[in-house]
Structure formats: structure tokens, C-alpha cells
DSSP file (Angstrom, degrees, kcal/mol; ACC not computed):
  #  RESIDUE AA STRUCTURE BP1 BP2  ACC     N-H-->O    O-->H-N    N-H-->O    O-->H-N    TCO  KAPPA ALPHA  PHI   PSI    X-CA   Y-CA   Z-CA
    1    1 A X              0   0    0      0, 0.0     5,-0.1     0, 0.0     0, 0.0   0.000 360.0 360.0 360.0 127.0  -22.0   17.9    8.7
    2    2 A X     >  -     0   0    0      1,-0.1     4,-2.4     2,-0.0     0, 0.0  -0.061 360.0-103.0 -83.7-148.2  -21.4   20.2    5.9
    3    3 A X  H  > S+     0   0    0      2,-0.2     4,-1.4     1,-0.2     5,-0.2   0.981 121.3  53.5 -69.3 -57.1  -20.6   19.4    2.0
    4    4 A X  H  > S+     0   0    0      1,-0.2     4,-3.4     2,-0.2     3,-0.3   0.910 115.3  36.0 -46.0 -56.4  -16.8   20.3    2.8
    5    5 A X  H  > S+     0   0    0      2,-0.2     4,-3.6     1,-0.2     5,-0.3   0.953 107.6  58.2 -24.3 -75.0  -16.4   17.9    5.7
    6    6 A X  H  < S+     0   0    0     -4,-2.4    -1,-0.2     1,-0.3    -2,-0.2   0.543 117.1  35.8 -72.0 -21.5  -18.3   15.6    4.4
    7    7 A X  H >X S+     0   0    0     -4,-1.4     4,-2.8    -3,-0.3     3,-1.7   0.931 112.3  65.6 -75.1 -56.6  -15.2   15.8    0.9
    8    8 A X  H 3X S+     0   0    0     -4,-3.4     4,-2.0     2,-0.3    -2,-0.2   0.908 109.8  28.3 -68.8 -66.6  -12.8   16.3    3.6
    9    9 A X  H 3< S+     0   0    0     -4,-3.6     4,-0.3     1,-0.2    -1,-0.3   0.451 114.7  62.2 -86.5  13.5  -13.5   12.5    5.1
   10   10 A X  H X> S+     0   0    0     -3,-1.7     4,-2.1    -5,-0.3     3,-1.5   0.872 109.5  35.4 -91.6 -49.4  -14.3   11.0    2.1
   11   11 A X  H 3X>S+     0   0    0     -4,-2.8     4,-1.7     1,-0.3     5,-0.5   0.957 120.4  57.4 -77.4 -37.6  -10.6   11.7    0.1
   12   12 A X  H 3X5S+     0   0    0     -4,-2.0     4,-0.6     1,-0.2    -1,-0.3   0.762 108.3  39.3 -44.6 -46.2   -9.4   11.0    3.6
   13   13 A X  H <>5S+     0   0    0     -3,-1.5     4,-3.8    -4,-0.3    -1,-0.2   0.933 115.8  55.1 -65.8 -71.6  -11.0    7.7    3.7
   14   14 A X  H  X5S+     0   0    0     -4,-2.1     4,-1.5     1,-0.3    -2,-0.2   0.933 108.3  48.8 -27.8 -84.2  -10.0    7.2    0.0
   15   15 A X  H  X5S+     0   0    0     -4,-1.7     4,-1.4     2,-0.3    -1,-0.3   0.728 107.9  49.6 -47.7 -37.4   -6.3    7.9    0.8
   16   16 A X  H  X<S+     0   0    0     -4,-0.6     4,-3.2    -5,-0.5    -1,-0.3   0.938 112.6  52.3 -80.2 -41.4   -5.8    5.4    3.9
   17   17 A X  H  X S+     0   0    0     -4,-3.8     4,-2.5     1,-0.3    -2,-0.3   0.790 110.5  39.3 -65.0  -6.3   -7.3    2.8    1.9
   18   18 A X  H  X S+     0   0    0     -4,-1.5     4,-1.9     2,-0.2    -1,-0.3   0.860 115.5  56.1-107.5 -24.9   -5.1    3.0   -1.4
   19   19 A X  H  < S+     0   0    0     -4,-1.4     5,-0.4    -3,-0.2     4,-0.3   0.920 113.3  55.7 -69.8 -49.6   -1.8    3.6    1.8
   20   20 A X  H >X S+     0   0    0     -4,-3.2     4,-2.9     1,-0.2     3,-1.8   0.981 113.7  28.6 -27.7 -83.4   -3.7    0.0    2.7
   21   21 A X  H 3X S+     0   0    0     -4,-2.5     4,-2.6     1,-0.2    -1,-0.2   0.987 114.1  58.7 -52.3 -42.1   -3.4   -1.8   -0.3
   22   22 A X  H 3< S+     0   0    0     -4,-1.9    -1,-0.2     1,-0.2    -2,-0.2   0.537 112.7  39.4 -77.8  27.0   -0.5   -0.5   -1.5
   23   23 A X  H <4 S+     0   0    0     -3,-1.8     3,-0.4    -4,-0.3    -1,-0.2   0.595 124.7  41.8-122.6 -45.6    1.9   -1.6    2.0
   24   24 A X  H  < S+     0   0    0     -4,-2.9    -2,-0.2    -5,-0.4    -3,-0.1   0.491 134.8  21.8 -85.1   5.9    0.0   -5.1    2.2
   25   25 A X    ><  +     0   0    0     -4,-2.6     3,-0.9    -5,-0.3    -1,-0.2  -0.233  66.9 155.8-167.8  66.8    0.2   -5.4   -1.7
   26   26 A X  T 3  S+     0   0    0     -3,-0.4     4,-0.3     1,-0.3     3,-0.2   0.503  78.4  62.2 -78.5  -8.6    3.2   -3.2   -3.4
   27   27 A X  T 3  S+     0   0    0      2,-0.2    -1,-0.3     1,-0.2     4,-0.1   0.418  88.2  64.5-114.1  -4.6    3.2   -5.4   -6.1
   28   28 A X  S <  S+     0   0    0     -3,-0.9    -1,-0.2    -7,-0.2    -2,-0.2   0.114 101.3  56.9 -49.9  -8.2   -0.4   -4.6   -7.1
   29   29 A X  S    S+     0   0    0     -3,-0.2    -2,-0.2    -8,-0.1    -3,-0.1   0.558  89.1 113.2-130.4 -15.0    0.9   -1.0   -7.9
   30   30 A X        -     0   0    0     -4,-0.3    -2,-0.1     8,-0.0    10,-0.1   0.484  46.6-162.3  64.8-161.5    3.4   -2.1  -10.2
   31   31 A X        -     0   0    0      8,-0.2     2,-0.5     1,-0.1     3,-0.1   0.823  34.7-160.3-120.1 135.0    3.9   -1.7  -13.9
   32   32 A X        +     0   0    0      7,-0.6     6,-0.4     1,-0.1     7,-0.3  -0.924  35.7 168.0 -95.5 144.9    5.4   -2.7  -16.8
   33   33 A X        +     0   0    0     -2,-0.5    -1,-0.1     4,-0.1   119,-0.1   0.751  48.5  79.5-108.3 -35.0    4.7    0.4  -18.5
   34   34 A X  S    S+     0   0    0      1,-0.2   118,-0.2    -3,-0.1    -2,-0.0   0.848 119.8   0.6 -62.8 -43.0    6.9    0.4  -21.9
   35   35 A X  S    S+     0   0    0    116,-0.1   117,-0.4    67,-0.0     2,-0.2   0.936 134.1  36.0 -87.8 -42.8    4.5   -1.8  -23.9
   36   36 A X  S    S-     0   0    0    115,-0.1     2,-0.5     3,-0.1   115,-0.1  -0.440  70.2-131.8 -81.2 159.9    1.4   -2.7  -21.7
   37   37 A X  S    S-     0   0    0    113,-0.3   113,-0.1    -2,-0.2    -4,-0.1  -0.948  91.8 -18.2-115.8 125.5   -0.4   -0.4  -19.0
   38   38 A X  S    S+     0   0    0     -2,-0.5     2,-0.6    -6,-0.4    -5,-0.1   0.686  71.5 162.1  34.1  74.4   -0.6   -2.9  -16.1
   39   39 A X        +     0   0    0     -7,-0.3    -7,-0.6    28,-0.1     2,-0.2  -0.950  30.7 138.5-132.3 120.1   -0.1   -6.6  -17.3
   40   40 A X        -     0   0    0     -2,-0.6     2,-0.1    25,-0.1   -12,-0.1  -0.733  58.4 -83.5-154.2-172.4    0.7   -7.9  -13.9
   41   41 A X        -     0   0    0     -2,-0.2     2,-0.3     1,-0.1    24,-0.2  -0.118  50.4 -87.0-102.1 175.0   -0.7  -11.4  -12.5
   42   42 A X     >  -     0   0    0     -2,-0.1     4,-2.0    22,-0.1     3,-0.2  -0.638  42.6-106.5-129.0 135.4   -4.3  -12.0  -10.8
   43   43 A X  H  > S+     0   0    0     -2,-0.3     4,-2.3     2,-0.2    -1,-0.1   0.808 115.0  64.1   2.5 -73.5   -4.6  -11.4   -6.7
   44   44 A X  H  4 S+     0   0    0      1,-0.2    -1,-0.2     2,-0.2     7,-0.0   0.779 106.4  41.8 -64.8 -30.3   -4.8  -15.2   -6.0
   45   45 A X  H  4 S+     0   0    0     -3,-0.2    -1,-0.2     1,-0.1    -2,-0.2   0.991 114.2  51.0 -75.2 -43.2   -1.3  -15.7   -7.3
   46   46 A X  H  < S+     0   0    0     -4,-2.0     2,-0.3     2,-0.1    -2,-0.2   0.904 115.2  60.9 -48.4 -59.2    0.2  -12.3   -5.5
   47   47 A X  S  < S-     0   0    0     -4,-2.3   -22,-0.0     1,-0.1    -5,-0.0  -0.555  99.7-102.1-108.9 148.1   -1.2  -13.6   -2.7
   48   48 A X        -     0   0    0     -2,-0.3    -1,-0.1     1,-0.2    -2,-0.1  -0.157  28.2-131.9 -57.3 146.5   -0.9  -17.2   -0.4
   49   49 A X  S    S+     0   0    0      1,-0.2    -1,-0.2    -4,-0.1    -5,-0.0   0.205 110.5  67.5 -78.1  28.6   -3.8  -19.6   -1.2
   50   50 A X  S    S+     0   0    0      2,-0.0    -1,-0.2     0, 0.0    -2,-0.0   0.823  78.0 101.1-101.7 -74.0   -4.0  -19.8    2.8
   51   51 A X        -     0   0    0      1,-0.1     2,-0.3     2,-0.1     3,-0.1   0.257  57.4-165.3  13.6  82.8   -5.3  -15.8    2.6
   52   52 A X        -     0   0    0      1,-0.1     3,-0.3     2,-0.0    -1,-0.1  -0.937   9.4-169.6 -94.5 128.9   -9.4  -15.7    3.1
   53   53 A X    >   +     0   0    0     -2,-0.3     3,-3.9     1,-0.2    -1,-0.1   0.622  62.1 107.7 -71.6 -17.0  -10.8  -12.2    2.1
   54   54 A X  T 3   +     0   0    0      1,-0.3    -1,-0.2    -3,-0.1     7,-0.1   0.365  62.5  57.4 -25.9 -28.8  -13.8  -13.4    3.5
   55   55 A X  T 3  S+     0   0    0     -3,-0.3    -1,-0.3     2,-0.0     2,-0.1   0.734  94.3 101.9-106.6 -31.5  -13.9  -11.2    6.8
   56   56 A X  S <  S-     0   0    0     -3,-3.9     5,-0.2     4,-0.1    -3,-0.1  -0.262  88.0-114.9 -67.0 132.3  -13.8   -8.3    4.2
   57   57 A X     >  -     0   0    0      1,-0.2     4,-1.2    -2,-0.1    -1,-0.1  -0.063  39.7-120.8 -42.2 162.1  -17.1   -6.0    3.0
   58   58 A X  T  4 S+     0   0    0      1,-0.2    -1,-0.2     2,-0.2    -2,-0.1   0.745 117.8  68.3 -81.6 -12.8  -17.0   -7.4   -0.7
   59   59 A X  T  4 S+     0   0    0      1,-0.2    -1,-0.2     3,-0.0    -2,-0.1   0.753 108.3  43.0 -80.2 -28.1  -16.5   -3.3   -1.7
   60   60 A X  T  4 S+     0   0    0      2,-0.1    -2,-0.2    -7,-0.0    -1,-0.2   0.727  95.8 102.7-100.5 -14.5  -12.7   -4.0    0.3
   61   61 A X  S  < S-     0   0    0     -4,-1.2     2,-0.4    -5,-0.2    -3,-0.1   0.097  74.7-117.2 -52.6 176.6  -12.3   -7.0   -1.3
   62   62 A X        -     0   0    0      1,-0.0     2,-0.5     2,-0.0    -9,-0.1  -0.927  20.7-140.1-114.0 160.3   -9.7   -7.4   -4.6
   63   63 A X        -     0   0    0     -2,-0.4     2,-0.3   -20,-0.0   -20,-0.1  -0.859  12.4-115.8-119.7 136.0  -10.4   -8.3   -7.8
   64   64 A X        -     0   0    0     -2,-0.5     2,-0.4   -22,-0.1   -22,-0.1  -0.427  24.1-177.2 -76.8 136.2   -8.9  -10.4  -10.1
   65   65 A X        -     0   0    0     -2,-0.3     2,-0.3   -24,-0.2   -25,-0.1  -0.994  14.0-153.4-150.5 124.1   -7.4   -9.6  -13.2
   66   66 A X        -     0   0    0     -2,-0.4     3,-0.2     1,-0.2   -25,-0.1  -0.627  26.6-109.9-108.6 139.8   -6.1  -11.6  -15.3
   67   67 A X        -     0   0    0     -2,-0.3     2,-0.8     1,-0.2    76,-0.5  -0.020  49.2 -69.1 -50.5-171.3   -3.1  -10.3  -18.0
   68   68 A X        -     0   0    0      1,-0.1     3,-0.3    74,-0.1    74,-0.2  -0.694  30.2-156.2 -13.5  78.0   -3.2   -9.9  -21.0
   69   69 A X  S    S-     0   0    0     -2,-0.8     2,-0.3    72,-0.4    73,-0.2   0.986  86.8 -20.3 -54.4 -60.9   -3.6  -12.7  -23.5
   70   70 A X  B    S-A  141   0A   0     71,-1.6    71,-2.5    -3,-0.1    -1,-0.3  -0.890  76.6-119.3-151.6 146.3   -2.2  -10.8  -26.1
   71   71 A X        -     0   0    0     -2,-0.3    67,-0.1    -3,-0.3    80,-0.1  -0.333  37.8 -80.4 -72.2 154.5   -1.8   -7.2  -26.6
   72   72 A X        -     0   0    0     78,-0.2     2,-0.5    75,-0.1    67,-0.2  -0.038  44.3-161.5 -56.7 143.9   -3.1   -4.5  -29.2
   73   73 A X  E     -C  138   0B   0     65,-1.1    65,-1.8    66,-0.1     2,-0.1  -0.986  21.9-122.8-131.7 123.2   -0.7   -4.9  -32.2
   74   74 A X  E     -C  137   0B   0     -2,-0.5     3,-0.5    63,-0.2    63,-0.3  -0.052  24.5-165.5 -54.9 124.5   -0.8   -1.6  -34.6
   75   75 A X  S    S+     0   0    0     61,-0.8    62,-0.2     1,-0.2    -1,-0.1   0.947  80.7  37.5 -81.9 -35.6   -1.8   -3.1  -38.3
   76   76 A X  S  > S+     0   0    0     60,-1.0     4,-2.6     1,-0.1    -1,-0.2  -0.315  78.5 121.6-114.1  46.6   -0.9    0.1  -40.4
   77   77 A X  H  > S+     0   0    0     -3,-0.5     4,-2.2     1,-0.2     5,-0.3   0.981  74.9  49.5 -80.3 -53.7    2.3    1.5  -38.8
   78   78 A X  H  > S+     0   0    0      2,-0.2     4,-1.3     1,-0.1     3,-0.4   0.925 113.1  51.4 -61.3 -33.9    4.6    1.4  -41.4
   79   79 A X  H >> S+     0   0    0      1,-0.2     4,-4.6     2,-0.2     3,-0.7   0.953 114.0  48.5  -6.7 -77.2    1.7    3.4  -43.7
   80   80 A X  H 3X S+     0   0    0     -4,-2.6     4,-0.9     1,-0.3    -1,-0.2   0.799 106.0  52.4 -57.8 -40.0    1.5    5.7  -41.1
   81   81 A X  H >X S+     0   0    0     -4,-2.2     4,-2.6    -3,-0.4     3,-0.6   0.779 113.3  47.1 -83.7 -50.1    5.4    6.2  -40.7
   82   82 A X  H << S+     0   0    0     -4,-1.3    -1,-0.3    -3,-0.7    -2,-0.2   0.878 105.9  56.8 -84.2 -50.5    5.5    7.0  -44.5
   83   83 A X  H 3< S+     0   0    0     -4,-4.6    -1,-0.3    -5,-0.4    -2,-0.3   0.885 114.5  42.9 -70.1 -12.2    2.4    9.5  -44.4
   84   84 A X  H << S+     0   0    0     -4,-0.9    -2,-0.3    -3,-0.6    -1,-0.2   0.863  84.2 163.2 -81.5 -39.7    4.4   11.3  -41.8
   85   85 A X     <  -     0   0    0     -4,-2.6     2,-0.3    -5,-0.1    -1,-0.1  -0.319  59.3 -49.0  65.0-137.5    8.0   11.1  -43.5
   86   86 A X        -     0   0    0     -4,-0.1     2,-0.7    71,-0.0    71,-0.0  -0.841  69.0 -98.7-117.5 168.1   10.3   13.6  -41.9
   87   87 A X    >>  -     0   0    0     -2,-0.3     3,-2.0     1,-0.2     4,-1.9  -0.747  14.4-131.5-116.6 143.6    9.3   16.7  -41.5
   88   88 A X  H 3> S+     0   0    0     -2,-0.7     4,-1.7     1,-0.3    -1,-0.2   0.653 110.7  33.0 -41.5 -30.5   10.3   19.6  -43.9
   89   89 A X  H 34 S+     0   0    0      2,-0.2     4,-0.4     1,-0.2    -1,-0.3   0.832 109.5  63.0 -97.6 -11.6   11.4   22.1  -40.8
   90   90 A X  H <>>S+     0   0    0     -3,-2.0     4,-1.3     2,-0.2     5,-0.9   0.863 109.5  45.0 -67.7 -48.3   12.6   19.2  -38.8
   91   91 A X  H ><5S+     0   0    0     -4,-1.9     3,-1.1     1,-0.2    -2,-0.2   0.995 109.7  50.2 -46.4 -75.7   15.1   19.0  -42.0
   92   92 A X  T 3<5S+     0   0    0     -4,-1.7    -1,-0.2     1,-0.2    -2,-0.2   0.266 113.8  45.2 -66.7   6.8   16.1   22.7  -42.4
   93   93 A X  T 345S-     0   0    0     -3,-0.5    -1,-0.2    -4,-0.4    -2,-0.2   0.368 110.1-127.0-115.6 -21.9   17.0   23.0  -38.6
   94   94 A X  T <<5 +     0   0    0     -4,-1.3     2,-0.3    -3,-1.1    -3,-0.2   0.603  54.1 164.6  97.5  15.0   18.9   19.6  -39.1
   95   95 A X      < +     0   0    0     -5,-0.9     2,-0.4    -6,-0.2    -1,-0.2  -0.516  11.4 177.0 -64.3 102.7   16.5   18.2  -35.7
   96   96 A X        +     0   0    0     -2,-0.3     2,-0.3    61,-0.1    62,-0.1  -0.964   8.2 131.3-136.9 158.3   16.3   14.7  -35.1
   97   97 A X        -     0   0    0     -2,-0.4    60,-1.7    24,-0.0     2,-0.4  -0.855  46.5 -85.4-169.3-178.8   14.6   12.6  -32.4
   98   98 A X  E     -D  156   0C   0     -2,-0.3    22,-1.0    58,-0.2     2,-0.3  -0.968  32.2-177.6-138.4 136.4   12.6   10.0  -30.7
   99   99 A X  E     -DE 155 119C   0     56,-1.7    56,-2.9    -2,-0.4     2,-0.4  -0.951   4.2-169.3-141.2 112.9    8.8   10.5  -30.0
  100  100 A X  E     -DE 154 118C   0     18,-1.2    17,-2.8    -2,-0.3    18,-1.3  -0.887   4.1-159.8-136.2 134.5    6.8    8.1  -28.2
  101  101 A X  E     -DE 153 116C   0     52,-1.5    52,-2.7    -2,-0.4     2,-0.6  -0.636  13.4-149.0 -98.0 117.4    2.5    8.1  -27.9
  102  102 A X  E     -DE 152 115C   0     13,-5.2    13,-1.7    -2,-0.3     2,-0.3  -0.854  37.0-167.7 -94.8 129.9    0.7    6.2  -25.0
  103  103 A X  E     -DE 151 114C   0     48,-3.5    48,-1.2    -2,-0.6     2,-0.5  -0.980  23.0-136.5-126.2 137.3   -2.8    5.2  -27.3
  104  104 A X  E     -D  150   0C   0      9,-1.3     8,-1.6    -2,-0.3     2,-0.5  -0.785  17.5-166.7 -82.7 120.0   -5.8    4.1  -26.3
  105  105 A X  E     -DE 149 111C   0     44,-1.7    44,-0.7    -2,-0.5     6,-0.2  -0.928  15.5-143.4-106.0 135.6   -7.2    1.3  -28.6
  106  106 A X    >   -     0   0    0      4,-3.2     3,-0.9    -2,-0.5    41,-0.2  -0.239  41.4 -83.2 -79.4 175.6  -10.7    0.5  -28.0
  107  107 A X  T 3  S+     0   0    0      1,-0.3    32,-0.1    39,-0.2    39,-0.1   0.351 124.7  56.0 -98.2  26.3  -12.0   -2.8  -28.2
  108  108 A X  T 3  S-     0   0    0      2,-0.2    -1,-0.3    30,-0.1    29,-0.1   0.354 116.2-103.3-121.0  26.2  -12.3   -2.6  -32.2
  109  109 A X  S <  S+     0   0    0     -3,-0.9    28,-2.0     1,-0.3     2,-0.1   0.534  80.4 132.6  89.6   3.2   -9.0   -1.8  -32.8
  110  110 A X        -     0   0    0     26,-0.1    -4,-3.2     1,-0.1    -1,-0.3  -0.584  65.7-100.1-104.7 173.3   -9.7    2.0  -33.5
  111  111 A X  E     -E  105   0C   0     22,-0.4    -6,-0.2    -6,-0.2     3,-0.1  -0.518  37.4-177.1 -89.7 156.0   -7.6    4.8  -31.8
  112  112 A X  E     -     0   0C   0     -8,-1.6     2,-0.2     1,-0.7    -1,-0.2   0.506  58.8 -42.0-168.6-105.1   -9.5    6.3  -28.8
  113  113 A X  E     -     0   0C   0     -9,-0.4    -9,-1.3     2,-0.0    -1,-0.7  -0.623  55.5-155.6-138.1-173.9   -7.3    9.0  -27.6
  114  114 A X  E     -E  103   0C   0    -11,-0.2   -11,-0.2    -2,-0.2     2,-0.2  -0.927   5.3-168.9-156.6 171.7   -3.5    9.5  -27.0
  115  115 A X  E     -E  102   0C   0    -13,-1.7   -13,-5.2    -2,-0.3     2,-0.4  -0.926  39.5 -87.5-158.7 163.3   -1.1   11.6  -25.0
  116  116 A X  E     +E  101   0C   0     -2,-0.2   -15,-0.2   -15,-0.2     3,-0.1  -0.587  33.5 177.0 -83.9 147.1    2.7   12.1  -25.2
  117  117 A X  E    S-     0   0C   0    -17,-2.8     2,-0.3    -2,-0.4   -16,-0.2   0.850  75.0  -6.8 -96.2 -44.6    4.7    9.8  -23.3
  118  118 A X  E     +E  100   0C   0    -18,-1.3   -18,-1.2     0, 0.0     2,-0.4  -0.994  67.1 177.4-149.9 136.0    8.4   11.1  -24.3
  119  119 A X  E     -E   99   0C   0     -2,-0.3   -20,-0.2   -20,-0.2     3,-0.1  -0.926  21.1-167.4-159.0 143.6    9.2   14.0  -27.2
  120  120 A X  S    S+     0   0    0    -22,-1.0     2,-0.3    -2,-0.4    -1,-0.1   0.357  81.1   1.1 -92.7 -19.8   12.4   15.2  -28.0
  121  121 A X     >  -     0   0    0    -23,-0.2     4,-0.6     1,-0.1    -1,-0.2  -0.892  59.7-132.7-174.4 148.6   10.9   18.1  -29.9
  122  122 A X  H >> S+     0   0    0     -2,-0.3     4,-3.1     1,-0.3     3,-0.7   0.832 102.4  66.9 -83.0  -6.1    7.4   19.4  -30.7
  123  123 A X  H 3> S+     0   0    0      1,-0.2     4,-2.1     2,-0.2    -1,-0.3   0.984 108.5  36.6 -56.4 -61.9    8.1   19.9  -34.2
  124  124 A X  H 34 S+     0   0    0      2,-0.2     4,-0.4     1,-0.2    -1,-0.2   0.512 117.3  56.4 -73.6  15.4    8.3   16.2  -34.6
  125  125 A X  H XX S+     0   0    0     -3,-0.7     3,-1.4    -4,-0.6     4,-1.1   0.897 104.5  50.9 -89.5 -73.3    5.5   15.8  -32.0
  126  126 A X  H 3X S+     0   0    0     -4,-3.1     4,-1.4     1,-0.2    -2,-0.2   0.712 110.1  50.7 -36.3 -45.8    3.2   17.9  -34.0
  127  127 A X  H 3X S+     0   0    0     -4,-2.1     4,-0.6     1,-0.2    -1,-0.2   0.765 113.6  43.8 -58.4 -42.7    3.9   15.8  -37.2
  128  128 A X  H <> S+     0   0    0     -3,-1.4     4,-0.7    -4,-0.4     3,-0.3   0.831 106.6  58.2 -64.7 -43.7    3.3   12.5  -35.5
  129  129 A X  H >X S+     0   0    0     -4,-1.1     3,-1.5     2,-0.3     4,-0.7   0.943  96.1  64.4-107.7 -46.7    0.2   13.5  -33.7
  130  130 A X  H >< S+     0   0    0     -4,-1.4     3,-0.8     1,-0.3    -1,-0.2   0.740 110.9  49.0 -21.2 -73.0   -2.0   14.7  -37.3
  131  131 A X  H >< S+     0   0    0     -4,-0.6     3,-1.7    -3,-0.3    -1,-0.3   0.245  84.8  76.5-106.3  -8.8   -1.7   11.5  -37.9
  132  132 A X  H X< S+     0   0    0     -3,-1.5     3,-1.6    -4,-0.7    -1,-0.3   0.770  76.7  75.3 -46.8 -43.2   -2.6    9.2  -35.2
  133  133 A X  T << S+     0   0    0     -3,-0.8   -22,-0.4    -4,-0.7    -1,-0.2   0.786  90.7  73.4 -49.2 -21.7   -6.2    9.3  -35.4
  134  134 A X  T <  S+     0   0    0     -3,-1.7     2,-0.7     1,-0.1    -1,-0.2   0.453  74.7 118.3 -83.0   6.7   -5.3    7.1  -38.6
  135  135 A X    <   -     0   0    0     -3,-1.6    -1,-0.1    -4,-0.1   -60,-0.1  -0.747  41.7-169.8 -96.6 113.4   -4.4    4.1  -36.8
  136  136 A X        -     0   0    0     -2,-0.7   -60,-1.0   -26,-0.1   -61,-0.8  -0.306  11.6-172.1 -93.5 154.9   -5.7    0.6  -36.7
  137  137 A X  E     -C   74   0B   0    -28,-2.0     2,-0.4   -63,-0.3   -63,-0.2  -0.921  35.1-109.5-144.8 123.7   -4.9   -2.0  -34.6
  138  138 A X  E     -C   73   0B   0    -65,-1.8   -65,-1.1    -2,-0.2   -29,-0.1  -0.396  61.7-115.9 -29.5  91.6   -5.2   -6.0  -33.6
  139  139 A X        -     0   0    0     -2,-0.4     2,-0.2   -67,-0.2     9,-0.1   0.039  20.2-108.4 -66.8 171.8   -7.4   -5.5  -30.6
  140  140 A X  E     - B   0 147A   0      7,-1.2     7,-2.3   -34,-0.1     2,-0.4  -0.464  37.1-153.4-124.2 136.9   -5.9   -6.5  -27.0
  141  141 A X  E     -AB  70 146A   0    -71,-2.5   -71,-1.6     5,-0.2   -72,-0.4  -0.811  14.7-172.7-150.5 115.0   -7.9   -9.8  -25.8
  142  142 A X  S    S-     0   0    0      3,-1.0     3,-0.3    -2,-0.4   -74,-0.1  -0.594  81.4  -1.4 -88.1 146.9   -8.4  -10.5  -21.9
  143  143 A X  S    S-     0   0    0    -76,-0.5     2,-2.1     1,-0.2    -1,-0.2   0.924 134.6 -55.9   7.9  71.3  -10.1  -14.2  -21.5
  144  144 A X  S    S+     0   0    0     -3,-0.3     2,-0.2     1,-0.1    -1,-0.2  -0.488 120.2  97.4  70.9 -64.9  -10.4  -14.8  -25.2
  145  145 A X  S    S-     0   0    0     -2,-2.1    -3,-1.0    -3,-0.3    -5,-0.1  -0.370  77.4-102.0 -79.0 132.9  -12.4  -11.5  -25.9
  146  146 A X  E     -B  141   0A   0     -5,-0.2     2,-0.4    -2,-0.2    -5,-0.2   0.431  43.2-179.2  -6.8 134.0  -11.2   -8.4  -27.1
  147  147 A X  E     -B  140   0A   0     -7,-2.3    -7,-1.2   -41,-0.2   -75,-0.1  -1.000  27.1 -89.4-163.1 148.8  -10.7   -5.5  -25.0
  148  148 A X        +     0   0    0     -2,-0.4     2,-0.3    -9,-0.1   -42,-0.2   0.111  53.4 135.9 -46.1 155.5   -9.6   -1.7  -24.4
  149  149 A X  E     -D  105   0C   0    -44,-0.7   -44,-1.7   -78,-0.1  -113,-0.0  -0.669  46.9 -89.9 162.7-164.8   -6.1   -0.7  -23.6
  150  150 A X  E     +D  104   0C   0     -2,-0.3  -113,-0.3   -46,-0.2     2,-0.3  -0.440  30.1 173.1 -89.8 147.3   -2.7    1.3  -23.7
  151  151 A X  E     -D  103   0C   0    -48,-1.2   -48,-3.5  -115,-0.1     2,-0.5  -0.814  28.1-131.6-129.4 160.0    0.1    0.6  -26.0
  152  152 A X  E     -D  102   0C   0   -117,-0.4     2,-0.5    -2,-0.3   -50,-0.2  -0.923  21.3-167.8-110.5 115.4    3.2    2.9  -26.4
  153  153 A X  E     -D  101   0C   0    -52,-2.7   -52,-1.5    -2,-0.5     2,-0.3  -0.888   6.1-158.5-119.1 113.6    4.1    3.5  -30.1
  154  154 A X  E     -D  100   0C   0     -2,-0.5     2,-0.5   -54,-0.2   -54,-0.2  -0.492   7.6-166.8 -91.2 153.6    7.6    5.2  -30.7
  155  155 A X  E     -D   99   0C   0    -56,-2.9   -56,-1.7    -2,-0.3     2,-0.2  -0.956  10.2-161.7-117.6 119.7    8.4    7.1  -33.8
  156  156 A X  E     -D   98   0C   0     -2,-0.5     2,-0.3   -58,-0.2   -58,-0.2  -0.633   6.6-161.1 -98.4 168.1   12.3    7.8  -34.4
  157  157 A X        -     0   0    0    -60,-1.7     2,-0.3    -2,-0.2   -61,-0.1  -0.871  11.1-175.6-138.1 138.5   13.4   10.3  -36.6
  158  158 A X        -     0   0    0     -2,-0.3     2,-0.6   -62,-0.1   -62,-0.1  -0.691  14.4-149.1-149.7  97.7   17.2    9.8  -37.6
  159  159 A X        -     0   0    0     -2,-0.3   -63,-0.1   -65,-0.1     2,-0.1  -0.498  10.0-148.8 -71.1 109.3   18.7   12.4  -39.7
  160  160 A X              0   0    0     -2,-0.6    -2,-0.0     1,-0.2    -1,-0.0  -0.480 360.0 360.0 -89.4 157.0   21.5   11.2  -42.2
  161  161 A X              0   0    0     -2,-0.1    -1,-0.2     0, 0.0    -2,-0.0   0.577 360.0 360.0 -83.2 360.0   24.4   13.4  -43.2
């Protein structure tokens, strides 16, 4: 069998099992997105305690995940809000807006990467995003320890006459 095939019936394979889960467990696929990425309830609750996975290879089994105890809470936001201000061309073009940044906090509270979730305009994108690397946060903690995950952080812009 060649290499291609061999791709060919692996994503094939791939693809009926996540059409699997996600018809016998839609509510595993999910999300509340606007503050969390994926703070949803553990398997064993989603599913009746009658339910044995047993007859399943343990690779098809699910795994349980438990939410969020509490989630990452930015520590310097207003700081940051102030080192951005508004921004000088965002003024002269009279431009105002809502910008909001899905960030990855590691599990010491530092910022890990980002992407845009929602921008109204790249001027005020660009202005926000300098400054992002600078942000600390109250790390995210799954059974009592500390742990990785998404938050959404907006910045408004509101131009007064």
C-alpha cells in the first residue's frame, strides 16, 4: 500500500470517528467560547451511569475532563489599557471600535500567544497587539493546580465628541 493510501485511510478513519463521537455525543463539541475555551462537564455526567465503555479499545474510549475551577484572570489590564491609550490616527480619522484577543496563558500566568477573535479596525488592532506580550495573569487551575488556557480579552475604544 503506498504512502498516499496509506494518508488517504488514515484521515478517512480520523473523520468517521470524530462523525462518531460527535452524533452519539453533540454536547461534547460544544462551547462556551466568550470567556473559556471549552468549560463543559466530565463524560460521566454527559453520559447515563448505566453506560460501560468497557467493550471499547481504551484509545476509543473518553476522557474526562473536568471544568475549570477557576479561570485565568488578567492582573495588569487596566496598566495595559492606559499604555495603549487611543491611538493618535485612530483620533484624526475620528475611528472607534471594539477589539477582542483570544490569549493563551500558560500555566504561570504569562502570555503564550494570541490571535484576533473580533476587530473592527486594524489600526486599533495593531495598537492593542504591541502590547499584549505585556500581560500577566491569575493562572486557570483544573483539580486545584494551575493550568494552560484561552481567555478572550476585549478592548473598546469609544471616541467622545
Amino acid at each position: 500500500m503506498s504512502r498516499r493510501t496509506r494518508t488517504y485511510w488514515s484521515l478517512a478513519t480520523l473523520f468517521t470517528l470524530v462523525l462518531t463521537a460527535y452524533f452519539h455525543y453533540p454536547q461534547a463539541f460544544s462551547c462556551d467560547s466568550y470567556a473559556v475555551s471549552c468549560n463543559k462537564t466530565s463524560v460521566e455526567e454527559e453520559v447515563p451511569a448505566s453506560f460501560n465503555f468497557n467493550h471499547l479499545p481504551l484509545s476509543q474510549q473518553p476522557v474526562s475532563v473536568k471544568p475549570f475551577e477557576q479561570m485565568a484572570i488578567p492582573l495588569n489590564l487596566p496598566f495595559i489599557k492606559d499604555q495603549i491609550g487611543y491611538p493618535k490616527m485612530a483620533i484624526d480619522a475620528g475611528i472607534s471600535g471594539k477589539v477582542v484577543f483570544r490569549i493563551l496563558v500558560n500555566e504561570r500566568g504569562q502570555y503564550v500567544r494570541h490571535f484576533v477573535f473580533e476587530s473592527d479596525n486594524p489600526v486599533l488592532r495593531l495598537a492593542c497587539e504591541e502590547k499584549l506580550p505585556l500581560m500577566r495573569f491569575i493562572p486557570a487551575k483544573r483539580y486545584g493546580m494551575p493550568t494552560k488556557c484561552w481567555i478572550n480579552v476585549p478592548f473598546h475604544f469609544i471616541l467622545e465628541p
